[in-house]
Backbone as a printed PyTorch tensor [residue, N CA C, xyz], in Angstrom:
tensor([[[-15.3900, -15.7350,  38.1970],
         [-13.9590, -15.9660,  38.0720],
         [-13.5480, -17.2660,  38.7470]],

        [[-14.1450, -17.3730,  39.9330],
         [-13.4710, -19.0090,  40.6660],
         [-14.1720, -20.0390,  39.9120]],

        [[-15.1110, -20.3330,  39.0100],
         [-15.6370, -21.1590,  38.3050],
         [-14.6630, -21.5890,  37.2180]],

        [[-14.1240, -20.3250,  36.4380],
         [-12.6770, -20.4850,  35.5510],
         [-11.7880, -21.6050,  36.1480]],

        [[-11.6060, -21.0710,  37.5080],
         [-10.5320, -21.6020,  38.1890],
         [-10.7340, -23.0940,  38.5030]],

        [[-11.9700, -23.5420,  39.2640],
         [-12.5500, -24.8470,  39.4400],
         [-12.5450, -25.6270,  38.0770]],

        [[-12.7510, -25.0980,  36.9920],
         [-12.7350, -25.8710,  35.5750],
         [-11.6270, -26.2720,  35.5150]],

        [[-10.4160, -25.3780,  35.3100],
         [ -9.0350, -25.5370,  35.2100],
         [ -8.1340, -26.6030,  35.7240]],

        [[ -8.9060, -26.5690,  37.4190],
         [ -8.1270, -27.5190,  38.1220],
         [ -8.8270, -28.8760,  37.8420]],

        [[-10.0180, -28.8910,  37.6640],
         [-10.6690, -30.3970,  36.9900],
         [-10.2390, -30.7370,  35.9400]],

        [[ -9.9800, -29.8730,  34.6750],
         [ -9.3910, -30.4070,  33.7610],
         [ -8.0800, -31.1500,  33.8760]],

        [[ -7.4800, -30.0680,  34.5060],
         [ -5.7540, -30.6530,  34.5670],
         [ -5.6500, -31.8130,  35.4120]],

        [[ -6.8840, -32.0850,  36.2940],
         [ -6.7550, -33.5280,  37.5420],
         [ -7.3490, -34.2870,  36.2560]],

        [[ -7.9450, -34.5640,  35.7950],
         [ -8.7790, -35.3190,  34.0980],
         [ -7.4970, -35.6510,  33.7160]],

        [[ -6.9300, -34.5270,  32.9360],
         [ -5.8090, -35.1080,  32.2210],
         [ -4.4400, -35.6680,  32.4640]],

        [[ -4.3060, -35.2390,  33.8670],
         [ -2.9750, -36.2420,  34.7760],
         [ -3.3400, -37.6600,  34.8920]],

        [[ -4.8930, -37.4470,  35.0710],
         [ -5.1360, -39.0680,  35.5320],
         [ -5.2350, -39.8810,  34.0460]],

        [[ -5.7910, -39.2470,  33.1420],
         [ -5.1620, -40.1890,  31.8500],
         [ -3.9830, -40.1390,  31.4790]],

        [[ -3.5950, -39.1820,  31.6340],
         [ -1.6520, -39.4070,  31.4170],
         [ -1.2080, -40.6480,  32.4730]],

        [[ -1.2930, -40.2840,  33.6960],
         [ -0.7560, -41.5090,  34.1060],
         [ -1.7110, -42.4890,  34.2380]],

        [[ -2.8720, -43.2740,  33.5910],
         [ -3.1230, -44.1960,  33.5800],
         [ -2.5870, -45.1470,  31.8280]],

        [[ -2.0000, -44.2140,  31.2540],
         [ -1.6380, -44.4730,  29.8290],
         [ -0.2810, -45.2530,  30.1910]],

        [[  0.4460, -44.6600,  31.2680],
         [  1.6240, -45.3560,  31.2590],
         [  2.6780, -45.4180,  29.9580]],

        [[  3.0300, -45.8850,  29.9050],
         [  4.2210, -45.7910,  28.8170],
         [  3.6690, -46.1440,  27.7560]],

        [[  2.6070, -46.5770,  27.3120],
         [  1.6590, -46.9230,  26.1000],
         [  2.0530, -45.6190,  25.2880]],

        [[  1.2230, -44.3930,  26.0270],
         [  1.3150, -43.0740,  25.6190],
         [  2.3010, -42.4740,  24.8660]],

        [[  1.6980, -41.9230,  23.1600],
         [  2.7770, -41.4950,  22.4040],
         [  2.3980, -40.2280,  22.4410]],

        [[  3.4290, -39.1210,  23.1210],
         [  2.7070, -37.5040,  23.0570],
         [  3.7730, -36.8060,  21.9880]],

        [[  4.3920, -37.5390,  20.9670],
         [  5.2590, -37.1110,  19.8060],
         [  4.2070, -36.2710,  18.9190]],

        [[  3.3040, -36.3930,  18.6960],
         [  2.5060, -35.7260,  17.6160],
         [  2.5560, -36.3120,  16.3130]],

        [[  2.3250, -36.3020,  15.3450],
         [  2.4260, -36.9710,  13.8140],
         [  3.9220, -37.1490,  14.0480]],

        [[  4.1930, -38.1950,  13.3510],
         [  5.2540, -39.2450,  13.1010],
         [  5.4370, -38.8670,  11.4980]],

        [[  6.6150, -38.4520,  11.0000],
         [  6.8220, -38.0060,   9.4430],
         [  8.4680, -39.1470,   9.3220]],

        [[  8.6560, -39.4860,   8.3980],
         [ 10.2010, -40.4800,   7.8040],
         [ 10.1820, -41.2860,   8.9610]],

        [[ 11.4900, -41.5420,   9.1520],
         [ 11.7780, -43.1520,   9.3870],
         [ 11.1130, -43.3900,  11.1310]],

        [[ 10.1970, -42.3460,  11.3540],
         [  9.7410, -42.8710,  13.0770],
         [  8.3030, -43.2150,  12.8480]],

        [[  8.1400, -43.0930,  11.6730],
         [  6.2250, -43.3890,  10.8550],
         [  6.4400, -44.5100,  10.8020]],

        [[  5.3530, -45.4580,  11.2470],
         [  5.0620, -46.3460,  11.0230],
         [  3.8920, -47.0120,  10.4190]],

        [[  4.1370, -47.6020,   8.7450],
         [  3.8140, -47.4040,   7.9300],
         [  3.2450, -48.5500,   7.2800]],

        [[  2.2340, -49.3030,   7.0870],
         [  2.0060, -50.4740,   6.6440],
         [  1.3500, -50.5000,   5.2320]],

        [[  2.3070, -50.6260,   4.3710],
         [  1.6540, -50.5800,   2.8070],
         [  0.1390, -51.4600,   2.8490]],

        [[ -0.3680, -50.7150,   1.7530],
         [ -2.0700, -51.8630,   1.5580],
         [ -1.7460, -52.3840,   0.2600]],

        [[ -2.6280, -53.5900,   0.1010],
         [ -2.2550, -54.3880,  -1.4690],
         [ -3.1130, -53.3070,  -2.4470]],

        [[ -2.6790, -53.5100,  -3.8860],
         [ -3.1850, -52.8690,  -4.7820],
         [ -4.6430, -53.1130,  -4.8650]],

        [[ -5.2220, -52.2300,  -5.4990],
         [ -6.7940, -53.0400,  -5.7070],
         [ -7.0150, -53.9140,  -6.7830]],

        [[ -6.3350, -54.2030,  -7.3030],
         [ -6.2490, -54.9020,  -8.9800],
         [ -5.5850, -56.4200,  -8.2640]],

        [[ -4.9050, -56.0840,  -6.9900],
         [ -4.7050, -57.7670,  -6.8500],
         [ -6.0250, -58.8130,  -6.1340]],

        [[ -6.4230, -57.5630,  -5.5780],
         [ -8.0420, -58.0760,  -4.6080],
         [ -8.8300, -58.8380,  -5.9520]],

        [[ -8.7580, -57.5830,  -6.8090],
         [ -9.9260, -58.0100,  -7.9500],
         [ -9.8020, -59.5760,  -8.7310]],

        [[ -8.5960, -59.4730,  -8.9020],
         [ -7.7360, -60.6210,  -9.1950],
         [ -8.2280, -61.9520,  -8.6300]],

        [[ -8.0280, -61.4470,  -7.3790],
         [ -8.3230, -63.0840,  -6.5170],
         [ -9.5820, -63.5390,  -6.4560]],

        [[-10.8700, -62.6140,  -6.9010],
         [-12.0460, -63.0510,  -6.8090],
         [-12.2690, -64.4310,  -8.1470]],

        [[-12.4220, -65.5210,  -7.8020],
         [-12.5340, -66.3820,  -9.1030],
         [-14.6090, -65.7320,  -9.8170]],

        [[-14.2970, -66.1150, -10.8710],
         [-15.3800, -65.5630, -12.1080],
         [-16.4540, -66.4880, -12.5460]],

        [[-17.1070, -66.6000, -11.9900],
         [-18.3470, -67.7440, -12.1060],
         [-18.7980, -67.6570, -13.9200]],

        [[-18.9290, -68.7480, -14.7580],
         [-19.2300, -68.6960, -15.9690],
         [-20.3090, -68.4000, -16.1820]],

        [[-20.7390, -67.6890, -17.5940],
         [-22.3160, -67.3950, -17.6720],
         [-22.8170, -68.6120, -17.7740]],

        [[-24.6110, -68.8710, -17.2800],
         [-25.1200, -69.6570, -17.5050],
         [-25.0920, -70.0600, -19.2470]],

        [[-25.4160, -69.6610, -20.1490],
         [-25.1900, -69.7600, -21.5040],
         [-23.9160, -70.5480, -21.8690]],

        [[-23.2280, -70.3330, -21.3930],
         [-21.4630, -70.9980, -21.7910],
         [-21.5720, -72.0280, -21.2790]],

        [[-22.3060, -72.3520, -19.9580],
         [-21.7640, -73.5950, -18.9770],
         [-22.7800, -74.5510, -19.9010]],

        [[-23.4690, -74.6420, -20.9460],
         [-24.3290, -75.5540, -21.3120],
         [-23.7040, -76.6020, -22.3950]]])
């Protein structure tokens, strides 16, 4: 039973000391849903493809 107890109190000294070494960095909100998400669209994949230029076949370039 005091082994329970010794775990307990190590854990909770563990996790104070990363709480307060996080400092105000620390977001303990949980998932972020509408306007507090912060959200960075990605480009389409058809514009990536796009930008690759297309080397000619050897046959054509002659």
């Amino acid at each position: 039973m005091w082994k329970i107890i010794v775990a307990f109190i190590v854990f909770a000294a563990l996790a104070m000391f990363v709480i307060l070494k996080g400092g105000d960095q620390l977001d303990m909100g949980g998932e972020k849903h509408g306007a507090d998400a912060v959200h960075v669209p990605e480009a389409p994949a058809s514009a990536a493809v796009a930008a690759v230029p297309v080397a000619a076949p050897a046959s054509v370039a002659k």
